[in-house]
Every structure is written in structure tokens, then in C-alpha cells.
C-alpha positions in Angstrom: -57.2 -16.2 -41.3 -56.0 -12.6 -40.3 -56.7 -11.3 -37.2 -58.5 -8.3 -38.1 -61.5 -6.8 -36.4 -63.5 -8.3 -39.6 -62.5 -11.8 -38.9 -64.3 -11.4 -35.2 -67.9 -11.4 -36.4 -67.6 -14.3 -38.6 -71.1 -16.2 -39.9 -70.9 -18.9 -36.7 -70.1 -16.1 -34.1 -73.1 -14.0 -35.2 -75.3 -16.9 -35.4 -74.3 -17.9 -31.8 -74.6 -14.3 -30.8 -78.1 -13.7 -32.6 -79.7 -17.0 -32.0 -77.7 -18.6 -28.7 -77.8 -21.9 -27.5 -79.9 -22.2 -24.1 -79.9 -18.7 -23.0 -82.1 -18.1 -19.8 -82.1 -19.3 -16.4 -82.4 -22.9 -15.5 -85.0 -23.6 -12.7 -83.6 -26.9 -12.0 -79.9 -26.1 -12.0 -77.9 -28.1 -9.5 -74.5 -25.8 -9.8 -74.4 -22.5 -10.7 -71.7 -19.4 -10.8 -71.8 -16.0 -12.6 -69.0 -13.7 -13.3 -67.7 -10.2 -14.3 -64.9 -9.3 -16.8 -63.9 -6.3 -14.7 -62.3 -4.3 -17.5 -65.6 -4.2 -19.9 -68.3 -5.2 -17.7 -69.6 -8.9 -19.4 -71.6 -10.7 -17.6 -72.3 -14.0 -17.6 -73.9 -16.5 -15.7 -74.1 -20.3 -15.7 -76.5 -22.6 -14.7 -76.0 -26.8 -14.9 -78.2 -29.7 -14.1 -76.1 -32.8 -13.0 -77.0 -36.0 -12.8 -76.3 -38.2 -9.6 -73.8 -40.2 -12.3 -71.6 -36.5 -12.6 -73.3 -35.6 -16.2 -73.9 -32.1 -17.8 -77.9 -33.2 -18.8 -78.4 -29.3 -18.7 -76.5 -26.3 -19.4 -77.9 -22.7 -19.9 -76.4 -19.2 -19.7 -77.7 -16.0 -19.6 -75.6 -12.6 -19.1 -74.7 -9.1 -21.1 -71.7 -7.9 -23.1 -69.6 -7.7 -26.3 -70.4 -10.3 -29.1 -67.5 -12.4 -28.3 -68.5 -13.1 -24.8 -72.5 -13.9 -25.5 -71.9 -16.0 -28.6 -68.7 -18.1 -26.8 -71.5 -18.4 -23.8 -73.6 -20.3 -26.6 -70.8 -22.2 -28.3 -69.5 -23.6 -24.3 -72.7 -24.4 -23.6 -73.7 -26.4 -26.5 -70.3 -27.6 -26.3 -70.3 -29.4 -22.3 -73.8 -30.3 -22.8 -73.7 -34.3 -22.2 -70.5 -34.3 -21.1 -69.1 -35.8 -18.0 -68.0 -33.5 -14.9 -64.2 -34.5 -15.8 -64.6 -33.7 -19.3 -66.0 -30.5 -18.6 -63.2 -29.6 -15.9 -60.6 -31.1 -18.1 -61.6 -28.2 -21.6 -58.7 -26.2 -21.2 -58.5 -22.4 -22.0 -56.8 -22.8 -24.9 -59.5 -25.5 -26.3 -62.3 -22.8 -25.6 -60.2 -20.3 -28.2 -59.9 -23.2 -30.9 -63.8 -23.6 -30.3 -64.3 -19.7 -30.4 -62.6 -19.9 -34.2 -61.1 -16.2 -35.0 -58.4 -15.3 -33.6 -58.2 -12.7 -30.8 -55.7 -10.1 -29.2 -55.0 -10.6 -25.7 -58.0 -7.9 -24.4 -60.7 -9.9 -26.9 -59.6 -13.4 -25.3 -60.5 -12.3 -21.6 -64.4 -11.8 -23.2 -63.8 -15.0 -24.7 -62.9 -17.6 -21.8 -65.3 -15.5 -19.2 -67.9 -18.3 -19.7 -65.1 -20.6 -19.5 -63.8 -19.2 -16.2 -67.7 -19.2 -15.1 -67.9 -22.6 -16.3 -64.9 -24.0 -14.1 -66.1 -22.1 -10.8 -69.8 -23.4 -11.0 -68.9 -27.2 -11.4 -67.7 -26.5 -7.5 -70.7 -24.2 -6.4 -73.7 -26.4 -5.4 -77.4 -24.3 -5.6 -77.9 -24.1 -1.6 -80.7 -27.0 -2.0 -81.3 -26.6 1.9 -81.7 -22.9 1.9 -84.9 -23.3 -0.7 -86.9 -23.8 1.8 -86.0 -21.2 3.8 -86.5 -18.0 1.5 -89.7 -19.7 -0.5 -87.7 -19.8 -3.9 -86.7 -16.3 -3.9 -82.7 -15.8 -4.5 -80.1 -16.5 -1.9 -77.1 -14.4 -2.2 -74.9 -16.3 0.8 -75.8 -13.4 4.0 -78.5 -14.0 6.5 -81.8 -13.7 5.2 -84.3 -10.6 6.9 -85.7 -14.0 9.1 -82.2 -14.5 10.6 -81.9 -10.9 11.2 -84.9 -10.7 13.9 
């Protein structure tokens, strides 16, 4: 396979892209992280459900950007889905490319391991299950809420 341009949007990337694999938010998510690829602007977030046992039983994303980055998202997700916390930690950058399929240039891979990097940060960042109870579901972004400010 060439690395042209072409090669980028083959059949399995679109069809991740145009119908993705758990895309939205995930009420119940244990862990969660979102990121930003700095030099485009993708965005994506991750949300995962573990079990007490240190499974994947959920895995969603959601987030905006370039085809590669949404449709890589999908193909993660359905990817860690199931596995164990280990296994997940353990998919290495270079595993996530092989899973992507096309080839990319330098620039193109950064769009394509964001959800990886999102992935890797959100196994170690626990939803605040304390701080629910607090702010009556609404979203907690880590300062003091208005009621700690009076």
C-alpha cells in the first residue's frame, strides 16, 4: 500500500468515521480523560466503565476533528472493549497504527494515537464519585464549586 492521501480514507476508515463504534457520553463511566491535539484542534474524549475485577465492560468516545482521529476513536474503542486494565495499558502506539491500517506521515499519526494517548491518561483518572453529590450531577471540572466559594 502507498502512502498517498488516497490510501487514508480507505472503506474501514470511512465506515468507522461515518458509522463509529459507541460514540456519546457514558453516564456510568468510572474513568474518564479528554484531550486536544494542539496543532489541529481534535478533540476527543473517553469515557470507561470498569469492573471491580479491572475489566473494560464499557468504552465510549465522543470528540471533533479530521477523519483519522474520529474513525481511530471507533476502531480503539471497539478494540479495548472486554479487555483487561493491563491489556489496555500494555496496546502500544505502534499497535494502535497497525490497527489504524494506512499508513500515515508523521503530522497524520499524532491525529491517529490522540485517542490512544486519551485512552492511556483516563485508565489513571477516576470520575470524582464523591464530588456527585455535591454539584447534583452537573460537571465537575477539578476548582471549587460556586458552594465552596461562599
Amino acid at each position: 500500500m502507498s502512502g498517498s492521501e488516497q490510501d487514508i480514507y480507505e472503506e474501514h476508515v470511512l465506515d468507522h468515521y461515518e458509522d463509529p463504534y459507541h460514540r456519546g457520553a457514558l453516564a456510568t463511566a468510572t474513568h474518564a480523560h479528554e484531550a486536544k491535539n494542539p496543532l489541529c484542534g481534535d478533540v476527543i474524549h473517553v469515557d470507561l466503565k470498569l469492573s471491580d475485577d479491572g475489566k473494560i465492560e464499557e468504552a465510549w468516545f465522543d470528540g471533533e476533528g479530521c477523519v483519522i482521529s474520529q474513525a481511530s476513536a471507533s476502531m480503539l474503542i471497539e478494540k479495548i472493549e472486554g479487555k483487561t486494565l493491563e491489556e489496555a495499558q500494555a496496546f502500544t502506539a505502534q499497535e494502535m497504527l497497525d490497527l489504524f491500517g494506512p499508513k500515515l506521515t508523521p503530522n497524520r499519526q499524532k491525529c491517529c494515537l490522540l485517542s490512544w494517548r486519551v485512552l492511556q491518561s483516563a485508565v489513571h483518572s477516576p470520575v470524582g464519585d464523591d464530588d456527585d453529590d455535591d454539584n447534583d450531577g452537573a460537571p465537575h471540572f477539578g476548582g471549587p464549586t460556586l458552594g465552596d466559594e461562599s
